[in-house]
C-alpha positions in Angstrom: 1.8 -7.4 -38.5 5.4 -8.1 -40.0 5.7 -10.2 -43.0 6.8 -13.7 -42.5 9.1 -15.3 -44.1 8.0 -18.3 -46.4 7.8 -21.4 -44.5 10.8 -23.1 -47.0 13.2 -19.9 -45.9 12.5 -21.0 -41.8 15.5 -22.5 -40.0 15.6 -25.4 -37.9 14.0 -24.6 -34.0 11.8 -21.3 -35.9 12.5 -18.2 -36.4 11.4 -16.6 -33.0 9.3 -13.2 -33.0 10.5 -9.4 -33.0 9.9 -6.9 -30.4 8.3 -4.5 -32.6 6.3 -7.9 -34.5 4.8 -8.9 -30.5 4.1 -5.4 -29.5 2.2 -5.0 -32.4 0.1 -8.3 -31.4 -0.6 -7.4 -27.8 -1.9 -4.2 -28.9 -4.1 -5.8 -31.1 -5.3 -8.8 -29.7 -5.1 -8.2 -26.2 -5.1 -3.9 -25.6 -7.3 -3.1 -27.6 -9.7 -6.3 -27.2 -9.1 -9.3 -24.7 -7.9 -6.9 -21.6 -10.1 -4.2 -22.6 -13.5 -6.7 -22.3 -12.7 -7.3 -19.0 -9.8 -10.4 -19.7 -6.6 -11.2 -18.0 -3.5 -12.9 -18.9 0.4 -13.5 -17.7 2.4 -13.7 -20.6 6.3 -14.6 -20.1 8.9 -13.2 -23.0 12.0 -14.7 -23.3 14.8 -11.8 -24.5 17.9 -12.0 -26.7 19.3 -8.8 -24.1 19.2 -6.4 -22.3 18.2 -3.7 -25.5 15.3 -5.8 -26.3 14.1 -6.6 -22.4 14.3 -2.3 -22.6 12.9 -2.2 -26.1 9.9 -4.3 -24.9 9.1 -2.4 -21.6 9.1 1.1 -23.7 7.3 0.0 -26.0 4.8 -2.1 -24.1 4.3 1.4 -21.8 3.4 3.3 -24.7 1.0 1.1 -26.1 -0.8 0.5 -22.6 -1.1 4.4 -22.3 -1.9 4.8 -25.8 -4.8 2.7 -24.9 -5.7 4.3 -21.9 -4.1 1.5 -19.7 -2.3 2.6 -16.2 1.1 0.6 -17.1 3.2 -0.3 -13.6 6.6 -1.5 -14.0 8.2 -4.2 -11.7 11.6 -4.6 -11.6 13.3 -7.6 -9.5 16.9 -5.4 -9.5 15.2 -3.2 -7.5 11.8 -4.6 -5.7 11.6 -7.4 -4.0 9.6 -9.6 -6.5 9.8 -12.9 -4.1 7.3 -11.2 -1.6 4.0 -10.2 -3.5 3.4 -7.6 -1.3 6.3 -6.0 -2.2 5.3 -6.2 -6.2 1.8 -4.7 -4.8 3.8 -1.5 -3.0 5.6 -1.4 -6.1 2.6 -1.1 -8.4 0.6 1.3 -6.1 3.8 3.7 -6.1 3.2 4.4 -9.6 -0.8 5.2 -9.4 -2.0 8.4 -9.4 -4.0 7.7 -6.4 -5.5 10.8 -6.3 -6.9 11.1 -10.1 -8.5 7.9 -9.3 -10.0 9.5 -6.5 -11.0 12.4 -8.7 -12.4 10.3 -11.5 -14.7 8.7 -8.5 -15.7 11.5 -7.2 -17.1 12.7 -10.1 -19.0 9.8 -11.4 -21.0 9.9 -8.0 -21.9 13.5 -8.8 -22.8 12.7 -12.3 -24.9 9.8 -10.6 -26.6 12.2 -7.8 -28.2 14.3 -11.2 -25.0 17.2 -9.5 -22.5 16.5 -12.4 -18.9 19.0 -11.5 -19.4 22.2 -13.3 -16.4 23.8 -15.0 -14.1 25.9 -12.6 -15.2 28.7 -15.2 -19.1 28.5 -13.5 -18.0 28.2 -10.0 -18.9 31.5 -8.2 -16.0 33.8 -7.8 -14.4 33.4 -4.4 -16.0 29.3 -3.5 -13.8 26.6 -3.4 -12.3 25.5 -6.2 -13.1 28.4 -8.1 -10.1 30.8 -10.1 -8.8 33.0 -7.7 -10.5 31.3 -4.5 -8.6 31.5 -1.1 -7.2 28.5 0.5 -9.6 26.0 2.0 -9.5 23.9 4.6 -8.1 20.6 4.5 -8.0 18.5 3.0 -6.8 20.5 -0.4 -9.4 21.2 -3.1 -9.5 18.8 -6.6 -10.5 21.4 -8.9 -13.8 22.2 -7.3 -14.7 18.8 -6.5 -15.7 20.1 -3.0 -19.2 20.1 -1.8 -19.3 23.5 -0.9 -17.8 24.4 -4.5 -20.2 22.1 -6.0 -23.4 23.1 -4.1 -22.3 27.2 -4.1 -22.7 26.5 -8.5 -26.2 24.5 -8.2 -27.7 26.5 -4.9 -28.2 23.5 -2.8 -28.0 22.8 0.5 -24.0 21.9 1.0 -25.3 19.2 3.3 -27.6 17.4 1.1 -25.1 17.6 -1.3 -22.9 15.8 0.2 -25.3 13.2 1.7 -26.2 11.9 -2.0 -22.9 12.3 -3.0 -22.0 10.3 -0.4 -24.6 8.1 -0.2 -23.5 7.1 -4.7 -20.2 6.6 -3.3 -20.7 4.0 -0.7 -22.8 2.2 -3.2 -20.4 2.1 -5.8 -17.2 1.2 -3.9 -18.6 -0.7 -0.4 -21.7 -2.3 -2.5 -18.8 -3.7 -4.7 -18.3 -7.3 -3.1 -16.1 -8.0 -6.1 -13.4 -5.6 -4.2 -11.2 -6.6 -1.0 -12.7 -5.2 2.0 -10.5 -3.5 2.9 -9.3 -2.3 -0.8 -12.8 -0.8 -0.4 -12.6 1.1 2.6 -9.1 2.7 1.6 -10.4 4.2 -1.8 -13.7 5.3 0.0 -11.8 8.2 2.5 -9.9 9.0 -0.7 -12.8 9.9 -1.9 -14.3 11.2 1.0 -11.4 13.4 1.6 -11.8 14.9 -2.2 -15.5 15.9 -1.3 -13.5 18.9 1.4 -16.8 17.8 3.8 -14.2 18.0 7.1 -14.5 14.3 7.8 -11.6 13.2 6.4 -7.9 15.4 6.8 -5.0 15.3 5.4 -3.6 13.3 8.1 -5.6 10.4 7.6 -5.8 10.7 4.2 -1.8 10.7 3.6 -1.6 7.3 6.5 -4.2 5.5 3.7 -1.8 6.6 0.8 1.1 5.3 3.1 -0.4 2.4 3.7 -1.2 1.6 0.2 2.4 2.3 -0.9 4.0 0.1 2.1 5.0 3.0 4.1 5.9 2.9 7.8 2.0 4.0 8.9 1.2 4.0 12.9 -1.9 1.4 12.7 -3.3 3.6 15.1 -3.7 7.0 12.4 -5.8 4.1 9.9 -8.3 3.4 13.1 -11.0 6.4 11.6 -10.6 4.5 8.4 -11.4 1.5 9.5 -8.5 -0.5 8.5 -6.4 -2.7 11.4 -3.4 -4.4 9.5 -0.9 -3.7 7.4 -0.9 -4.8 3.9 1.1 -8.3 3.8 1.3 -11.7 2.0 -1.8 -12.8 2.9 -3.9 -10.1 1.4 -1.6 -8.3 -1.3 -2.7 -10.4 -4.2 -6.1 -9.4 -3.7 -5.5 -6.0 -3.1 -3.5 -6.0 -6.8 -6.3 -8.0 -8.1 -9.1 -5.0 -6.5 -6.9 -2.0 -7.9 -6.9 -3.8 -11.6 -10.8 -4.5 -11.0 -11.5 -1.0 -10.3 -9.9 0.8 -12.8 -12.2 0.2 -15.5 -15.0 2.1 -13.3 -13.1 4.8 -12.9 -11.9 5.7 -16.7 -9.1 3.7 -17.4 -9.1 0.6 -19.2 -7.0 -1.5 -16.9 -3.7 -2.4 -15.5 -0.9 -3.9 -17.1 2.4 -4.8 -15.5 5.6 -5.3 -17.0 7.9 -7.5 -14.4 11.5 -7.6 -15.2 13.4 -11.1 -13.9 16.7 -10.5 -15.1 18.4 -10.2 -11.7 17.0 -13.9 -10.7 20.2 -14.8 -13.1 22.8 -13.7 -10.9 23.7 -16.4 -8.8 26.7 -14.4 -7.7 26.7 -11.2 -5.7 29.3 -9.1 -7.2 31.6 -7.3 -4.3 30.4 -4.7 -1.9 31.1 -1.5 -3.6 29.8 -3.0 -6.8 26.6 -4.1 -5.2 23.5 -2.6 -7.2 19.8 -2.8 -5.7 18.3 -6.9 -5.0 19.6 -10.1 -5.0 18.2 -13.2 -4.9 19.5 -16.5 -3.0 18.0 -19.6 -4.8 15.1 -20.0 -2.4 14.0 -16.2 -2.9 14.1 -17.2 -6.8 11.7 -20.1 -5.9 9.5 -17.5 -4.0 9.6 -15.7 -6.7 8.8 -18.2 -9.4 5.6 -19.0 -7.0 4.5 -15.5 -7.4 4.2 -15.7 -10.8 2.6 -18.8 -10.7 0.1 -17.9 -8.2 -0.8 -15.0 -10.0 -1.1 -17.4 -13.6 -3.4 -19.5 -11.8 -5.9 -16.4 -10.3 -6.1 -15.4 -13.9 -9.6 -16.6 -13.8 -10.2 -14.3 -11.0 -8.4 -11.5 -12.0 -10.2 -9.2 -14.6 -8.5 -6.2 -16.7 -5.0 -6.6 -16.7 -2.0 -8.1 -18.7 1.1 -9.1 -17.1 4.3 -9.3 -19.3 6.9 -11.1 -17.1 10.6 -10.8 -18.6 13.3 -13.0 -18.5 16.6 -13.9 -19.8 17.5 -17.2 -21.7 19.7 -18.6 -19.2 16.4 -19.0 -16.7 15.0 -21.2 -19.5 17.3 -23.7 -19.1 19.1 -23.2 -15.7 18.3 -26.0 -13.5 19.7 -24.2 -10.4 17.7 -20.8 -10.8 15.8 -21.0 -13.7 12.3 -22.7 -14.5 13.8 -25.7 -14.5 13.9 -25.7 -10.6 10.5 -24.8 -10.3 8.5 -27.0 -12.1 5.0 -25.9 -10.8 5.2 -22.5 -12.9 7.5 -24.2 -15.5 4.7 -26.9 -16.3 2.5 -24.3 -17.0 4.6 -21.8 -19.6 6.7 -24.9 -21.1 5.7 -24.9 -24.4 6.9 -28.8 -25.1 4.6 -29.5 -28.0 5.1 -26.5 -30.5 5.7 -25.9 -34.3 9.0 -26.6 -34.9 9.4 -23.6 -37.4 6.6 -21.2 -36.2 6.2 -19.2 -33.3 2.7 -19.1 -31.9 2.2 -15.5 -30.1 -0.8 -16.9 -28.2 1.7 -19.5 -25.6 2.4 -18.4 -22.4 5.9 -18.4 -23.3 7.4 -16.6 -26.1 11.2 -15.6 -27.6 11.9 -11.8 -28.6 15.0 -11.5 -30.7 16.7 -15.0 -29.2 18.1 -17.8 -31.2 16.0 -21.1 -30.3 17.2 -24.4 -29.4 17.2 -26.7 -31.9 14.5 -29.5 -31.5 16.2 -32.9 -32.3 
């Protein structure tokens, strides 16, 4: 970590932290251990710009993926981030829905005693093999089809998929820890990866659609098992599943990195200059409760970090800024604090921002 300066060299109000100085401790005390052990946390940065609020999402993303993390970012310019089902279909737009499937599928091979044989030993011609022809749908994952699977092992294609089956239900519907319907959703992705005809493309792409907030006829999620939409009464568990299962399916966990900048324009500029979201002051309250809702599951939440960004005007704005909403302000004021210190630990830090002074 950088160097501080000695404590006689500090001015009044601290000396605030550096980008590069906080990335380095996330990485180290929260990447690479707290999140990593199954922990959770919402951590608020105050920025001195727009460079460092850019500086601190790039380099937050790299470390994430460095570490194996799926990083998701949430931007209130162009999501929605007063509805939380909104800042869920923004998340699940960026996962790779179908390598999760993937990684899935193969763990319940590995856990039938069937573990996925390299393309190379698939028998010339099967499914998923080099050269083979077109299969049915839906489309092959590298010879992650039963038939593929049980063609390189001589087994009975049926059987095969029975205990494949039978180690995927366990893992994903015997997990009460999941959202019901979370569970359901990632089971006929999985299902549809095995190529065993019972789940097509059709369905599989309205349980993609439905996980991403896409206009899905309720009717084409019926065969799935799945009766409503995803909303505001069930998207925060629905984040809280995907950041849950992660971990059991090769990555280390989610982290987040929401961007609140555009709560600070009060303003609309005119028409033609009109850019993505904004926010009245009762969808920056909604908002604000978002974040605070999702501070106070943090003891239900497991494997993921949330980094939520804001300017130095919502610090101190009593119109639109925390100062409004005192709920989520109460809990990331940092009132009692070393005066010439920053301690990376509070909820609330400042990146590259000149403090107030403490009289």
């Amino acid at each position: 970590m950088t160097t501080r300066p000695p404590e006689g060299e500090l001015p009044i109000g601290g000396a605030g932290l550096g980008v590069d100085e906080y990335l380095e401790f996330l990485h180290k005390e929260y990447l690479a251990d707290f999140i990593r052990r199954g922990g959770a946390s919402v951590k608020v940065a105050v920025v001195g710009g727009d460079q460092v609020a850019e500086r601190l999402h790039a380099g937050l993303a790299a470390a994430a993926r460095a570490e194996g993390y799926l990083f998701a970012a949430v931007d209130a310019a162009s999501d929605r981030v007063h509805l939380v089902d909104q800042v869920f279909f923004a998340v699940a737009r960026q996962v790779d829905w179908h390598a999760l499937a993937t990684s899935a599928v193969r763990a319940a091979y590995d856990a039938a005693a069937f573990p996925v044989p390299d393309a190379d030993a698939l028998a010339p011609g099967a499914p998923g093999a080099p050269g083979a022809p077109g299969l049915a749908q839906p489309e092959p994952s590298g010879g992650l089809t039963v038939p593929a699977v049980a063609a390189a092992y001589d087994v009975n294609p049926r059987e095969l998929y029975r205990s494949v089956r039978r180690q995927l239900e366990q893992a994903l519907l015997g997990d009460t820890g999941l959202a019901h319907e979370f569970r359901l959703a990632m089971l006929r992705l999985c299902q549809a990866e095995l190529g065993a005809g019972d789940v097509d493309v059709v369905e599989r792409d309205a349980v993609l659609g439905w996980l991403r907030g896409e206009r899905v006829p309720l009717p084409a999620l019926r065969s799935a098992l799945i009766y409503g939409r995803i909303g505001r009464h069930n998207a925060r568990s629905l984040l809280a599943s995907l950041a849950r299962w992660l971990p059991t399916v090769g990555t280390a966990g989610l982290v987040i990195g929401f961007d609140l900048a555009r709560l600070a324009v009060g303003r609309r500029p005119p028409v033609e200059q009109r850019e993505g979201v904004y926010y009245s002051k009762a969808a920056v309250l909604d908002a604000y409760e978002v974040v605070r809702q999702l501070i106070d599951a943090t003891d239900s939440l497991s494997s993921v970090l949330m980094a939520v960004v804001m300017p130095p005007e919502l610090v101190t704005d009593e119109v639109r800024g925390l100062p409004a909403y005192s709920a989520l302000q109460l809990r990331v004021a940092d009132e009692v604090r070393d005066r010439r210190r920053t301690n990376p630990y509070a909820a609330l830090v400042r990146l590259d921002v000149r403090l107030e002074v403490i009289r």
